[in-house]
C-alpha positions in Angstrom: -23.8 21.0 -20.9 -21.1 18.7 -21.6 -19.7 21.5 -24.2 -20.4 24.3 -21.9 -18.6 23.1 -18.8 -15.2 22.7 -20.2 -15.3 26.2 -22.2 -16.7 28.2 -19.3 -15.7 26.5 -15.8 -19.1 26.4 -14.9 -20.8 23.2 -13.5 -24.3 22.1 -15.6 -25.7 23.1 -12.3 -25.0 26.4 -12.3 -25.3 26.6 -15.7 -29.1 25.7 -15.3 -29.8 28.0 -12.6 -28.8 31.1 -14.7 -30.9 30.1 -17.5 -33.4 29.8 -15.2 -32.8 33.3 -13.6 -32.5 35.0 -17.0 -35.6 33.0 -18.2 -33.9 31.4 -20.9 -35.4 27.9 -22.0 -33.6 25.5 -21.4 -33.5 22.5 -24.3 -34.9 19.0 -23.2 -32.1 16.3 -22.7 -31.4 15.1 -25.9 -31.8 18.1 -28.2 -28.4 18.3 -29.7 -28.0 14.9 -29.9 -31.3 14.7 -32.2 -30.2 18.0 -34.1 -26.3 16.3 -34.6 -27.9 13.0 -36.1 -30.3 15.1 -38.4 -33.7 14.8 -36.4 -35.9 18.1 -37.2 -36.6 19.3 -33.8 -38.0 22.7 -32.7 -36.7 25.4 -31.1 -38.2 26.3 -28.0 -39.4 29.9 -28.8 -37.7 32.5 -25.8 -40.4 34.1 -23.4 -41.0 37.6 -22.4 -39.2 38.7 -19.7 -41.3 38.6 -16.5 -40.5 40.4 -12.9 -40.5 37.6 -10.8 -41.8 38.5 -7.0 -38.5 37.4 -5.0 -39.0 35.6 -2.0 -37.0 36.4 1.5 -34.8 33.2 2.0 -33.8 32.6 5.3 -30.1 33.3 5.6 -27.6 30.7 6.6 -24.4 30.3 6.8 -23.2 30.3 3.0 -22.3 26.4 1.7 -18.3 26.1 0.7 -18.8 25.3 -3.3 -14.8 24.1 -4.4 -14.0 26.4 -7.1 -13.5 25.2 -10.5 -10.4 26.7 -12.3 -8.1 25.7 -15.0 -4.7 25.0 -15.3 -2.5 27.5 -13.9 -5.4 29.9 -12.4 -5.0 31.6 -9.1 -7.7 30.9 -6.7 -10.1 34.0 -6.6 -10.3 36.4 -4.0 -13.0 36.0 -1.2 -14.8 39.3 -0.3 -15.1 38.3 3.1 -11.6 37.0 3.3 -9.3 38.5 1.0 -6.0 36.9 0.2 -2.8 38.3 1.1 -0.3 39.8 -1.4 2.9 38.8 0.4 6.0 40.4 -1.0 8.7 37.4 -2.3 11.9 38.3 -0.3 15.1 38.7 -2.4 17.3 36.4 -2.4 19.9 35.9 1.0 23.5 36.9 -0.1 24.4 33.7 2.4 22.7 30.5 2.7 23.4 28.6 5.4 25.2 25.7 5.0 22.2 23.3 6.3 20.4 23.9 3.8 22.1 23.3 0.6 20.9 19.8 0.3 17.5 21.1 0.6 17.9 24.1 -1.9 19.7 21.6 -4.1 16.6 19.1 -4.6 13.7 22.1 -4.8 16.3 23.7 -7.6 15.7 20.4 -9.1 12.6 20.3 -9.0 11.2 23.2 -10.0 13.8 22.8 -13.2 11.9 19.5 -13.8 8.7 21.6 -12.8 9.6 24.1 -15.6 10.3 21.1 -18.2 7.1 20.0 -17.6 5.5 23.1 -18.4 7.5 23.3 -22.0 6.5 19.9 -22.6 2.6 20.2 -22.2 2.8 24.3 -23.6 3.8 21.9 -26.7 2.1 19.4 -27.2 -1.2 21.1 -26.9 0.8 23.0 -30.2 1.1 20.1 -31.5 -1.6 17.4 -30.7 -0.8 13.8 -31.9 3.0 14.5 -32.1 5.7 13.8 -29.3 7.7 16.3 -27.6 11.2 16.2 -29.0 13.5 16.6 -25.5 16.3 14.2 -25.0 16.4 15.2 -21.1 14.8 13.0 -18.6 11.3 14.4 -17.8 9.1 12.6 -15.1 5.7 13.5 -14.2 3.1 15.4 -16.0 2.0 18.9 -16.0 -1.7 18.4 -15.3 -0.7 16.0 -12.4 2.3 18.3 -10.9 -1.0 21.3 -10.4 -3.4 18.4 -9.1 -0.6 18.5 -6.0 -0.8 22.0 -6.0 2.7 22.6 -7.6 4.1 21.3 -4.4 7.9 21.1 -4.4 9.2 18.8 -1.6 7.4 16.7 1.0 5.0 15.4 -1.2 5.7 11.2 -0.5 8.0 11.7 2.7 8.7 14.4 5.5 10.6 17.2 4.4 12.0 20.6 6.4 9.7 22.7 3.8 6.3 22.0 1.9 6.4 24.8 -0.5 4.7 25.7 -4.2 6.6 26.3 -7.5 5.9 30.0 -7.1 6.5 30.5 -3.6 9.5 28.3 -2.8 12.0 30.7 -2.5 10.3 33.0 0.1 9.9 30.2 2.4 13.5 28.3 1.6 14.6 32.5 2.7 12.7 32.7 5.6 14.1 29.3 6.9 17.3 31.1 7.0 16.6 33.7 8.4 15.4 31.3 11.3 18.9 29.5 10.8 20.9 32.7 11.3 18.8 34.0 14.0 19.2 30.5 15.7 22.5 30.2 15.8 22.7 34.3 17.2 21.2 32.8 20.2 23.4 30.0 21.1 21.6 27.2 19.0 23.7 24.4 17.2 21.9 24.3 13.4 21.8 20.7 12.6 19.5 18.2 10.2 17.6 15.4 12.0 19.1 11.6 11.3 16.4 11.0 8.6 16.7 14.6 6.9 13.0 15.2 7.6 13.5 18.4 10.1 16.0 20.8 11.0 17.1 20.8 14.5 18.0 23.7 16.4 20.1 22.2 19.4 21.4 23.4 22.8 23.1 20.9 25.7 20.6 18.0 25.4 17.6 19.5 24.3 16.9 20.8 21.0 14.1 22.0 18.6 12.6 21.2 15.5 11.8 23.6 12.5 9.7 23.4 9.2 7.9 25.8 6.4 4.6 24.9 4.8 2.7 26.7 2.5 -1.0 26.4 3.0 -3.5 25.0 0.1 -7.0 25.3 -0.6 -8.8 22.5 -2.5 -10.6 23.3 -5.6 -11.4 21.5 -8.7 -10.9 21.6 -12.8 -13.1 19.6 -15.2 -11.6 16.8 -17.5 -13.7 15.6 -20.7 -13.3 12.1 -21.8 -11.6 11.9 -25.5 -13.8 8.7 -26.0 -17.3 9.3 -24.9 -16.8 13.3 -24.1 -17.8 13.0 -20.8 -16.8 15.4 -18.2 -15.8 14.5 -14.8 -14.2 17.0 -11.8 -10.7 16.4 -10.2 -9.8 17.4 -7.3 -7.0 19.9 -7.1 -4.7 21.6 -5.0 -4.6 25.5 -5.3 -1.4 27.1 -3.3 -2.2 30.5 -1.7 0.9 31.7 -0.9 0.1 31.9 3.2 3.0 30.4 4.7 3.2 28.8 8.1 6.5 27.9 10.3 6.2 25.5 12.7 8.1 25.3 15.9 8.5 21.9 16.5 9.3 20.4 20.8 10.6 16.8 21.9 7.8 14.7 22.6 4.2 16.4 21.8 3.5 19.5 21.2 4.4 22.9 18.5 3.2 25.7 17.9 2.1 27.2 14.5 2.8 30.8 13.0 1.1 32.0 10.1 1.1 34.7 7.7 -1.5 37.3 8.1 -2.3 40.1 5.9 0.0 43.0 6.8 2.3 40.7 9.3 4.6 38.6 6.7 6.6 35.6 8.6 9.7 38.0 7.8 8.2 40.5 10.3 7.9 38.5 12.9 10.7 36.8 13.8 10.6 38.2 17.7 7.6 35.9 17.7 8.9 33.1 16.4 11.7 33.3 18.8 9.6 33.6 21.5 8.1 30.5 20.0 11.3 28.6 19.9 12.4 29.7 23.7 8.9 28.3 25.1 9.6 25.1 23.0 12.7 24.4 24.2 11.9 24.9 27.9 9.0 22.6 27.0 11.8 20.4 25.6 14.2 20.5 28.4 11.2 19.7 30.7 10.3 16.6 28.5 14.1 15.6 28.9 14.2 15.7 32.6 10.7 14.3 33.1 11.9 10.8 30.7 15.0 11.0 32.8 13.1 10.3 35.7 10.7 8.3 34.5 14.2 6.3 33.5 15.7 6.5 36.8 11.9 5.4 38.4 12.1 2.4 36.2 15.8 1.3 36.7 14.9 1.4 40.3 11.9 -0.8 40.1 13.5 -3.0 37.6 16.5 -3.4 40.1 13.7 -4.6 42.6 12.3 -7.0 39.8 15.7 -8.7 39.6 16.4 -9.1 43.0 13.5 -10.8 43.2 13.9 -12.7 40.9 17.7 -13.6 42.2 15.9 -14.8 45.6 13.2 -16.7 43.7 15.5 -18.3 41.7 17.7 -19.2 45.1 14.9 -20.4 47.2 13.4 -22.4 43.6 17.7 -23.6 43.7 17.0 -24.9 47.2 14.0 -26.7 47.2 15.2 -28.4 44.2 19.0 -29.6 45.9 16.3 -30.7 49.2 14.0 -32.9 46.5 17.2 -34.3 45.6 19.1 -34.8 48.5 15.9 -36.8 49.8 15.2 -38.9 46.3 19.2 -40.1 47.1 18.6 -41.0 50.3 15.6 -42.9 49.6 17.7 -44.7 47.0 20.6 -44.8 49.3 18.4 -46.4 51.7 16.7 -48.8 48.9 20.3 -50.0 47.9 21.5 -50.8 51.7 18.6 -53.0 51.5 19.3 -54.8 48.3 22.8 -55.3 49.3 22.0 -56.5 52.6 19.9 -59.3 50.8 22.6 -59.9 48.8 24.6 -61.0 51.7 22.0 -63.2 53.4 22.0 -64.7 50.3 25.5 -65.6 49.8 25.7 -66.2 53.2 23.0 -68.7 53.0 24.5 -70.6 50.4 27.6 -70.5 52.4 26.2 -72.1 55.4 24.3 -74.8 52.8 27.7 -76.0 51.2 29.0 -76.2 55.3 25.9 -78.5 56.1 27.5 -81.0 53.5 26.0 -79.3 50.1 27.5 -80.2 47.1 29.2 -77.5 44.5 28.8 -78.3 40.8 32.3 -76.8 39.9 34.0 -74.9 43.3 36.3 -72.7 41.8 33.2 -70.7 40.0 31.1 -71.0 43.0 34.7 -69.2 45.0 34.6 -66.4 41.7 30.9 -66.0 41.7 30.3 -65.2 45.6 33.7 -63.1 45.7 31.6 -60.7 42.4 28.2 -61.3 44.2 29.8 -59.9 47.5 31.5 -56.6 45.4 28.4 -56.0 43.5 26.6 -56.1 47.7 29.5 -54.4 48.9 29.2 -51.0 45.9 25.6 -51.0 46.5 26.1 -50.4 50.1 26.7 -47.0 51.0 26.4 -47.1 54.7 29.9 -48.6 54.8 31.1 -44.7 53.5 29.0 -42.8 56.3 29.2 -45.2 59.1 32.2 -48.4 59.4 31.6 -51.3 60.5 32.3 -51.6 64.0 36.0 -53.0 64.7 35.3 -56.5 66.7 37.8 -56.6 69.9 40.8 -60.0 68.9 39.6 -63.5 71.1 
């Protein structure tokens, strides 16, 4: 099986149930093996063919089995779907201006696509030798169809998300949108990060992108050490393109290739498309603008309530301090009234006869003592002392 699946495509699975339809024996695990190390092993001997009675199965809906092509294979056409065969369109005589950046960097891709293809054409010419290109080639061939050939968008957001084979269509149908855009009154512009282009008119604007749509499928890969084959999953591109009409805020609306109705045939619709999108735009606008204006207004309100909190917090605050000062105020009237008892009680002590160790610092002592009783007071600044009528 491990020889079979790489030559013909076909999972072991499949494989068995054929031999099993056909009535073909099917050697044990282990047969080749035995026959490659030089083990004498019998051949099972075929069997006549017998009509088997078929049973009626009950129908279901069919299982989705990825398909399993190799490199560079188209996927196959289903009978009850069949693919498309949309025409490439030649190529516009003007290209908008817009888009040069973004022709520029798929032109350098797919040249880097097409060095890739060189490279691995020779090399599996030549196996075990290197390919002689002094050109800068990154990637691999085998991974580059793994992506599904995709050109663009593949690690960021890009305007278009396009094949190798069918980049040019879709890089022609975006401007045809672009022309027809600007016909209409629409400024053609690319978004600040370069992932979109914008299609813009007074405040509102639009959004545009191609995609190419891609069907998973899968190729097998045998191990060069232990021959082992394993499946990888890989992108196939169909060709199906899809333009997406893109509003402010959420919302957009997909068209999509059909068979028979290419995008290029249905530009009314698209510009329909683009009309309802921008009224849905210019509505988002004004609905943020009042959702803007609704919260200015109530964050006016939180500030001036906040300004009278703060005011009333400012005067409760001056009222806690006005009161701690005149309990203090109070508290020092006190002190310096004792003060003055004090001295005056000393006074009246050296009157009654007491006697002063040295007189002249007794005289500078009471005079500081009085000033210290007299700065303490405060009373004296509200209310004077009351002026005593001359004997």
């Amino acid at each position: 099986m491990s020889r079979l699946e790489p030559k013909y495509g076909i999972p072991g699975a499949a494989i068995r149930k054929l031999c099993d339809k056909l009535q073909v024996p099917v050697p044990p695990r282990g047969h080749w093996m035995q026959l490659e190390s030089g083990y004498s092993v019998t051949q099972p001997p075929l069997l006549e063919m017998v009509e088997r009675e078929t049973r009626a199965k009950k129908v279901g809906r069919p299982r989705k089995v990825p398909p399993n092509l190799d490199d560079g294979a188209q996927l196959p056409e289903r009978p009850s779907e069949p693919q498309p065969a949309f025409v490439e369109l030649p190529e516009p005589k003007h290209w908008h201006a817009v888009l040069s950046k973004v022709r520029s960097e798929l032109e350098a891709e797919a040249k880097n696509a097409a060095q890739l293809k060189t490279k691995h054409d020779w090399e599996q010419a030549h196996p075990g030798r290197q390919y002689p290109s002094r050109e800068r080639i990154w990637g691999g061939w085998e991974y580059f169809c793994d992506a599904g050939q995709l050109l663009g968008g593949r690690h960021r957001k890009s305007p278009v998300r396009l094949s190798l084979k069918h980049y040019r269509r879709g890089l022609a149908i975006l401007n045809m949108l672009c022309e027809r855009a600007e016909k209409e009154g629409y400024e053609v512009r690319t978004s600040d990060d370069g992932s979109r282009i914008q299609f813009a008119k007074a405040q509102a604007h639009i959004a545009v992108r191609v995609s190419e749509k891609f069907e998973v499928g899968s190729r097998s890969e045998v191990n060069s050490w232990d021959k082992s084959t394993r499946q990888i999953r890989r992108l196939l591109p169909t060709g199906r393109l899809a333009v997406f009409v893109e509003q402010q805020g959420l919302g957009h609306t997909e068209v999509v290739d059909r068979p028979g109705q290419p995008l290029q045939d249905r530009m009314e619709e698209i510009a329909r498309a683009m009309a309802r999108r921008y009224e849905c735009s210019q509505a988002a606008i004004a609905r943020w603008a009042e959702q803007k204006r609704v919260y200015a207004e109530q964050q006016a309100c939180r500030e001036e309530e906040e300004k009278k909190r703060k005011e009333v917090e400012r005067l409760a605050e001056e009222e806690r301090a006005r009161r701690v000062a005149l309990v203090a105020e109070a508290e020092n009237w006190q002190r310096a009234d004792l003060l003055r008892r004090y001295v005056a009680s000393l006074d009246a002590r050296v009157e009654s006869g007491g006697q002063l160790a040295n007189a002249d610092e007794y005289e500078r002592w009471r005079a500081w003592a009085l000033q210290v009783a007299q700065e303490m007071d405060a009373s004296l600044a509200r209310v004077g002392s009351p002026i005593r009528p001359d004997s």
